[in-house]
N, C-alpha and C positions, 0 to 999 in steps of 0.2 A: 660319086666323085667327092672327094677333097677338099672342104672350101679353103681357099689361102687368104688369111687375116695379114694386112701389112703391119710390119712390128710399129709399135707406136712408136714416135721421135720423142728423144728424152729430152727433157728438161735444159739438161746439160751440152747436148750437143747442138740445140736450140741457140741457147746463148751466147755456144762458142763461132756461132757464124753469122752473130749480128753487130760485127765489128767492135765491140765492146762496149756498145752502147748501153745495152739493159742491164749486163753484168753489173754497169754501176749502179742505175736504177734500180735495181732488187735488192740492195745493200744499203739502200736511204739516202742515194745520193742526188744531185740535185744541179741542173743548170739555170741560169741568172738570166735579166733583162727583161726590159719591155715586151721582146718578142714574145718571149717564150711566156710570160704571163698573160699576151693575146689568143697565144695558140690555144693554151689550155681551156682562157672561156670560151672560143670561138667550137671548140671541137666536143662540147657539149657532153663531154665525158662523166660519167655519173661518180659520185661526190663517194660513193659508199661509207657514208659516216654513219657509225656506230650510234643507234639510239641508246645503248643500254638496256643490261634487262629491267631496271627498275621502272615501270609502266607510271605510277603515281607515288610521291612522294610517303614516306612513314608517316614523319613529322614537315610540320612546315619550317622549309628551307632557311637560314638565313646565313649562307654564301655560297656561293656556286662555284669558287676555286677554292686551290691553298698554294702559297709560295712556302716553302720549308727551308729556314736558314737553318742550314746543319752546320753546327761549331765541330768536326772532325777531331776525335780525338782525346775529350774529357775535359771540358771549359770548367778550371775551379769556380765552385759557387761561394767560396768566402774569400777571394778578390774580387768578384764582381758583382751578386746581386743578394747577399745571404750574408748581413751585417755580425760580428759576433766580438763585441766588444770582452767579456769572457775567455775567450781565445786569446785575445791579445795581452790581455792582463795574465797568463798563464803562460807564455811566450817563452821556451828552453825549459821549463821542466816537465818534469816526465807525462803522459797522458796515461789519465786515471785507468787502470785496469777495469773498474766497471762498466767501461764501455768501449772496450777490446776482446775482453775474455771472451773462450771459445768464437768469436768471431771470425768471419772468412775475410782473408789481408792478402793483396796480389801479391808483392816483391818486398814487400815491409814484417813479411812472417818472421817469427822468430826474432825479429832484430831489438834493439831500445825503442822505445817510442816515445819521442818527444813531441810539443804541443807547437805547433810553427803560428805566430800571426798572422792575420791577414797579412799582404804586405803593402794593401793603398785603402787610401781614406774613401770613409766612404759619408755623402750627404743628403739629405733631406732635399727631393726637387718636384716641380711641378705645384698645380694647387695643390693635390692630391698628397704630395706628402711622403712618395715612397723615395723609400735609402738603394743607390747606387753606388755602385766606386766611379771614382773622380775619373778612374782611368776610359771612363766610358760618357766624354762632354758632349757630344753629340744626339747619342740616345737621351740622354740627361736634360738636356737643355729643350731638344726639340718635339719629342713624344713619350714624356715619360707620364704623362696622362691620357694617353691612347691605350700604354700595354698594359696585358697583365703577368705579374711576374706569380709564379708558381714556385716557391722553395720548396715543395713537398715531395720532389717527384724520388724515384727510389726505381732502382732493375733487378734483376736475376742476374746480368752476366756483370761478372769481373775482368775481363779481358777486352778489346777491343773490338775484336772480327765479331764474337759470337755478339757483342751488344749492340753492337750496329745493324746486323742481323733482328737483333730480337727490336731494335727501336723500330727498323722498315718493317717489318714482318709480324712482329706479334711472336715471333718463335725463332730460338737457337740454332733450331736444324733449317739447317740451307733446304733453299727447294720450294719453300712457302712465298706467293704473292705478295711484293711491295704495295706499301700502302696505295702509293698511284696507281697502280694497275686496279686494286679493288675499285678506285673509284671510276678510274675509266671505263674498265666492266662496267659498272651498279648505274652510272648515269649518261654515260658515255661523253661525247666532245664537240667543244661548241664549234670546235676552227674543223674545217673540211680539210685545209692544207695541211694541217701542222699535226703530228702526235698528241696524243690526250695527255702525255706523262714524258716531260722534258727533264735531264738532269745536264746540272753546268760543274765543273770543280775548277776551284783556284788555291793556287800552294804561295803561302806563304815564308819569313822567313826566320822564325822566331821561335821554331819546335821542332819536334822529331814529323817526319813528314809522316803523316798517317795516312797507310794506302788505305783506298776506295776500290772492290771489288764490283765489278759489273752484276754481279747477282746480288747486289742490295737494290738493284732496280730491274730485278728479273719479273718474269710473270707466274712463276713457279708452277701452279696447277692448273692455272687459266689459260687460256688460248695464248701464244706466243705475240700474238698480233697487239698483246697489251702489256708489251713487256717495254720497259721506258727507254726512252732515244738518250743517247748521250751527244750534248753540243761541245767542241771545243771553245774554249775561252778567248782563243786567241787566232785570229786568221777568220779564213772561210770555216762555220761551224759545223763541217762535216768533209771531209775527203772527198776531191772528184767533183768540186763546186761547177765547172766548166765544162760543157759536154766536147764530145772529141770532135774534131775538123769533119766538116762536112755533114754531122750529125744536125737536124734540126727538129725543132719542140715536133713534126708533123707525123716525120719519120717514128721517129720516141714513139708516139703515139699508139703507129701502126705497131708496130712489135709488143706493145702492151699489153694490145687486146687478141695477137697473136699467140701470145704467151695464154692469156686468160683464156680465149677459146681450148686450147691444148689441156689446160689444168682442167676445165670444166668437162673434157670428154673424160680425163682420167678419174676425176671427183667424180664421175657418175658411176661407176663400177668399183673403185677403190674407199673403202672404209677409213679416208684419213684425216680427220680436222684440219690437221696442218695447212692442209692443200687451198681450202677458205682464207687462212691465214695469211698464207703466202701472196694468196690474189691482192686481197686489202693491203698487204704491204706494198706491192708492184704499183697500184694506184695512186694511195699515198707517197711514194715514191716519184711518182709523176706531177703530182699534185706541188711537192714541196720543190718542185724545180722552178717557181715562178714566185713561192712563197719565202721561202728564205734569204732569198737576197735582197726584197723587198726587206724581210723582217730588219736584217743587220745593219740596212741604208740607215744610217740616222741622218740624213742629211734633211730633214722634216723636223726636227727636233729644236726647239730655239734654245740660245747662249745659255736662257736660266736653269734651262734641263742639266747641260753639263755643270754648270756651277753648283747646281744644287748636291748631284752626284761627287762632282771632285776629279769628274774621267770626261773623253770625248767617245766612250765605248772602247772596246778592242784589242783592249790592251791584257786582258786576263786577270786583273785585278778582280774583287769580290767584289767593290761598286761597281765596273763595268758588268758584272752578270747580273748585277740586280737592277742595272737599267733595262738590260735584254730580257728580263725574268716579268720589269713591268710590260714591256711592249708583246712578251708571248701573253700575257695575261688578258691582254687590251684583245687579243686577236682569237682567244676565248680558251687558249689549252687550261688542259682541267687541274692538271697539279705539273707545279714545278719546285727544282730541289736543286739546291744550292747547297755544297760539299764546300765549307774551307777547311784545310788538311791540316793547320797549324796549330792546335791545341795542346798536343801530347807535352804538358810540361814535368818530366821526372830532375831538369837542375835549373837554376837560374831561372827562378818560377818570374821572379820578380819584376826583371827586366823581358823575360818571354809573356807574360802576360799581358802587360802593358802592350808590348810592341805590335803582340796578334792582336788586341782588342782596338790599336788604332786603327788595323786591316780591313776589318771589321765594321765599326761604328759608326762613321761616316755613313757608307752606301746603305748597313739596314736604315740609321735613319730616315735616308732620303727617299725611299722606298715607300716605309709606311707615309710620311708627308707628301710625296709623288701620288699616290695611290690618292691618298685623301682629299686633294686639292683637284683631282681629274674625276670625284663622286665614284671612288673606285673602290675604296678599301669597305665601306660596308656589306662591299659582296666577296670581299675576297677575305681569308684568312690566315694571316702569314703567322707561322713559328719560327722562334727563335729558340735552339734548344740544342741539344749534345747528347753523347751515347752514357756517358752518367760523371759522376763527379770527381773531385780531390781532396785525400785525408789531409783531415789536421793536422796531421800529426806530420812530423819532416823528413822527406829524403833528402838529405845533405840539404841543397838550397833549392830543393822541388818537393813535389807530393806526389804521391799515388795513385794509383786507380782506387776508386772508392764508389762501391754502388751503393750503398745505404741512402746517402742523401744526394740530390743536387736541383738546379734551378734552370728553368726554363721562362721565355714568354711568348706571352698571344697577342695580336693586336686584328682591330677589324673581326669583319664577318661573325658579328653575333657575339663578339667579346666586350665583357665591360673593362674601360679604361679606367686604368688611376689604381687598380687594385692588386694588393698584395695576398697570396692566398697560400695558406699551412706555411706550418714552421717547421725547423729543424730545434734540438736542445742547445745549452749552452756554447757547447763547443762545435757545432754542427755537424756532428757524427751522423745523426741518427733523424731520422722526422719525428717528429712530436705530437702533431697538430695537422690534422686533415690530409694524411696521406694518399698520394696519387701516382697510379700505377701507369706502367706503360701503354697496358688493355686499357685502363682507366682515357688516358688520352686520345689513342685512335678511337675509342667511343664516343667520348666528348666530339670527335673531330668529324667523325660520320655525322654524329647528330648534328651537328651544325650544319651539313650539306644535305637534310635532309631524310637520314636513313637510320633506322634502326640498327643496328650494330648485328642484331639477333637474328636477321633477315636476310641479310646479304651474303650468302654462303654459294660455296657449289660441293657438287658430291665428286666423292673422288677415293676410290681405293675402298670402298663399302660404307665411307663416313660422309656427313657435312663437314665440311672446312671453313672459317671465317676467318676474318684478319684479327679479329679478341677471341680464337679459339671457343674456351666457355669461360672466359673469363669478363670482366671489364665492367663498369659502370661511369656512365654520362656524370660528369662534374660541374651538377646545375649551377653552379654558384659561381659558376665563372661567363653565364650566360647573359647576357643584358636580356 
């Protein structure tokens, strides 16, 4: 006789008859309140947090996160951190063919090439001494002897999409693991609620808006489960904050691990990573239903918080995410990333410059000083930095894309303050002086949290994969 196996229940038909409860749960979405943050400790449900595969550290650690202020879009480095009095003195005539020829030029090919000045002053601040533009009083005034400003740095892509690509990734071609994800893999995450790898964007009003694709914070080779959460800026930071009528944290619960049991019979027979993946997101899922609205309450927050910021939170401004970027950090996620979308300046560099970098300068400041005052920022490591830079040389009353040179900073987590590191030449075309690559950086940036760069790979397609490929070297000099 015959045996009759019952068809398994699918996944999908599962979901569709549990009022729409989990549908949103499985999507990362999340209900609020006291209740529901009782239920979850009372119900004793297991944390499933990611140790990491990294067992024991390479090097000895010195931070255990990174905030990443991403300037979206190509922040000129000779308005804001990359002095070049040279430039200025050479302001409307033509820019010397020796340091054009045969060179690669985004939308400026072919054309005249003239020499454009900076267009703001820039001064000497802190004890330390380093040159700023005026346009940035904030960073200037308040921690300009915490960061380190990098003029050296220099990319491969000329274009937008593939640089921002290659700045999260390591590589051009889409499909390769965001920085955050390596490190949630490599050490995993200190908050049991919350994702290892949070990104926030805020649009400004003062540029061409530079889209953000969700696969600069994909997990490309690595398990899906470490592929980064995107928070909205403004509102509840995620769809579906409120669970449906009648639905409570207990119920949630139960379908949870009705779900989990179902996947775990199918993962016993079915060959599919995803299916682990899927679980840990369903948890975490559950988990972030008592953690996130806890997270966004700033009502714990005293006057001088806001003050210091310039925001009461919520409002989607870049200070309002970097107040929410300290408080994920306080709560242990392992890297968070901060997109502002306002840099692209090709007219009206002058006035757009200014205007994005007041957008701007306020909240990083208050961030690194926030961080520093709560005995936070020596474990954390914030960047401030962009997908590459802007030529000398003039588009009408804008610049170019320009990957040869541009300027970034570091503060915290194992960086020394006060210091200005590589140059660019006179007119700041080109680096000069202690060039630093992109590998170069994510190097530096592992090794600060611990890791050999060299080490942390996974195999995939008959090869090792890392986020410095085979490239990269730690930039000791920027190390306290």
């Amino acid at each position: 006789m015959t045996a009759f196996h019952a068809p398994l229940v699918s996944r999908r038909s599962l979901l569709a008859d549990v009022a729409g409860g989990l549908g949103a749960i499985a999507v990362g979405t999340m209900a609020g309140g006291a209740g529901a943050a009782a239920a979850v400790r009372a119900s004793g449900a297991p944390a499933d947090l990611w140790p990491g595969v990294i067992r024991a550290y390479h090097v000895p650690p010195k931070a255990k996160r990174v905030i990443w202020l991403y300037m979206a879009g190509g922040m000129t480095h000779l308005d804001t951190f990359d002095h070049k009095p040279k430039l200025e003195a050479m302001h409307g005539q033509p820019m010397p063919e020796s340091f054009t020829a045969g060179q690669q030029i985004a939308q400026l090919q072919g054309q005249k090439l003239t020499c454009m000045a900076p267009q703001h002053s820039f001064q000497r601040v802190g004890q330390s001494g380093q040159e700023i533009s005026t346009i940035f009083p904030e960073i200037s005034a308040r921690i300009a002897d915490r960061i380190a400003i990098v003029r050296s740095m220099h990319t491969e892509a000329i274009n937008h999409d593939p640089a921002h690509t290659f700045m999260n990734t390591g590589s051009m071609i889409s499909g390769r693991p965001a920085a955050g994800s390596w490190l949630w893999y490599g050490l995993g995450n200190d908050a049991h609620d919350l994702p290892g790898f949070v990104v926030m964007v805020s649009t400004g009003n003062f540029g061409q808006k530079q889209p953000i694709a969700s696969r600069q914070w994909h997990s490309g080779l690595l398990p899906s489960r470490f592929q980064g959460v995107s928070f909205r800026s403004q509102g509840d930071p995620v769809f579906y904050v409120k669970s449906p009528p009648g639905v409570v944290p207990a119920r949630q619960r139960d379908v949870v691990d009705a779900v989990s049991r179902l996947d775990n019979l199918r993962g016993a027979w079915a060959d599919d990573p995803e299916i682990a993946a899927r679980l840990s997101q369903y948890e975490l899922a559950f988990q972030m239903q008592a953690s996130v609205p806890e997270l966004v309450d700033l009502s714990d927050e005293p006057q001088s918080t806001f003050d210091l910021y310039g925001t009461k939170g919520g409002d989607g401004s870049f200070a309002a995410n970097c107040l929410l970027a300290r408080r994920l950090a306080e709560r242990g996620v392992r890297f968070i990333q901060l997109y502002h979308r306002d840099w692209d300046h090709h007219g009206g560099v002058k006035a757009h410059v200014q205007g994005t970098a007041a957008e701007v300068d306020r909240g990083a400041a208050a961030l690194v000083e926030d961080l520093a005052r709560r005995g936070m920022l020596d474990e954390t490591l914030v960047v401030f930095g962009t997908e590459f830079g802007r030529t000398p040389m003039a588009q009408g009353d804008g610049r170019d894309h320009h990957m040869k040179a541009f300027s970034i900073w570091l503060a915290g987590g194992g960086i020394k303050g006060g210091l200005t590191y590589g140059a660019t030449d006179d007119l700041g075309y080109g680096v000069v002086e202690n060039p630093v690559t992109v590998h170069d950086l994510h190097a530096t940036l592992l090794h600060l949290l611990g890791i050999d760069h060299t080490r942390l790979t996974i195999r995939s397609q008959g090869r090792d994969f890392r986020l410095t490929d085979v490239h990269g070297h730690v930039v000791h000099d920027l190390i306290a």
